[in-house]
N, C-alpha and C positions, 0 to 999 in steps of 0.2 A: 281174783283181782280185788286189788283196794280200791278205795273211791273218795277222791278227796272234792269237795263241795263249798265254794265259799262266793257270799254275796256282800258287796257292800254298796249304800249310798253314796251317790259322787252329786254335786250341787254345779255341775259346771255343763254346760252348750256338750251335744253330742257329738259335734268337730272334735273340741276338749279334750272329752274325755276319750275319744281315739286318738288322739296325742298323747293322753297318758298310758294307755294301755299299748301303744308303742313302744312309749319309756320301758315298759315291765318288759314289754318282751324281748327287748334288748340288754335288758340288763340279763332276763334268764339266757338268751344266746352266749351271754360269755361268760357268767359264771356256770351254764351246767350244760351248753350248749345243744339247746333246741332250735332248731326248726321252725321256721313259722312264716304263715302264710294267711292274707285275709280273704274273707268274703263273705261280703256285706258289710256286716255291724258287729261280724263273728271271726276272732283270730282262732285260728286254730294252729297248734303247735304241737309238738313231738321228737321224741329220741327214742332211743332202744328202752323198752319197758316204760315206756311212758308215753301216753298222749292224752289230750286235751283240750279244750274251747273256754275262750274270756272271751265273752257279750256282753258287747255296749249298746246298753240299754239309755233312754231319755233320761232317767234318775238313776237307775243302778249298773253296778256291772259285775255280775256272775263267774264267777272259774270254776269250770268241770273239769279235773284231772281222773284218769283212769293209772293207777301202778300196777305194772307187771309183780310176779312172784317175787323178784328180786329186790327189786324196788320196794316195795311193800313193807320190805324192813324197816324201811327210813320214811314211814308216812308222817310221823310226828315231828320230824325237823323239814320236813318241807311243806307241808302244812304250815309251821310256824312263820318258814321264812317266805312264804307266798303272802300271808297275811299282813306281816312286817312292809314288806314292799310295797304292798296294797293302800296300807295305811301312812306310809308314808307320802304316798303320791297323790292319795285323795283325802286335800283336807277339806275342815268341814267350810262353810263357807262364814266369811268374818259376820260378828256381830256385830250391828252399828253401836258405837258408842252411847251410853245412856246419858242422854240433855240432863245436867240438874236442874231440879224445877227449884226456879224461883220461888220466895213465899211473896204476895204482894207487902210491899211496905203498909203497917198501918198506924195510924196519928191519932195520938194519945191527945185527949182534951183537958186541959187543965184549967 
C-alpha cells in the first residue's frame, strides 16, 4: 500500500475550516467520486483502492490517504491534485496593509 500524507496551515475559525474541508470533499465526490462521511473534526472518505481521513484541526488540517495496489500508480498526480485543492481553499490570512510613516515636518531656522 502507498501512503499519501499531507498537512497544511489554515488561519480561519474551526466552523471555517470544516466548511472548507467540505468544499474539498465535494469537489473529490465528483471529480473521482468518493464517499465521505464526518466524525467529529474528522472526514473520512473512500472508493475502491482508496481511503482516507482530512482533520480539522484549530490551525491545521492534515490528509491521510492510504492507495490500494492499483491506485498506487497514480500517487503522484493525486498527491499533486490534493495539494492543489488544498491550497487553493486555504489562503493565508491578509496582511494588514503597511501605514507609511510619516517623517515629522521639521523648521529650518534662518
Amino acid at each position: 500500500m502507498s501512503h499519501i500524507s499531507i498537512k497544511r496551515a489554515h488561519h480561519a475559525t474551526l466552523a471555517d475550516a470544516k466548511k472548507l474541508a467540505d468544499k474539498v470533499a465535494a469537489k473529490l465526490n465528483k471529480e473521482y467520486d468518493l464517499n465521505s462521511e464526518w466524525d467529529g473534526d474528522v472526514l473520512h472518505f473512500d472508493r475502491s483502492g482508496l481511503h482516507g481521513t482530512l482533520a480539522v484541526g484549530a490551525k491545521d488540517i492534515q490528509v491521510d490517504v492510504k492507495l490500494g495496489l492499483l491506485m498506487a500508480a497514480f500517487k503522484g498526480p493525486i498527491q499533486t491534485a490534493m495539494e492543489t485543492q488544498l491550497d487553493q481553499l486555504i489562503k493565508p490570512a491578509a496582511k494588514p496593509a503597511a501605514k507609511p510613516t510619516a517623517k515629522p515636518a521639521t523648521k529650518t531656522k534662518k
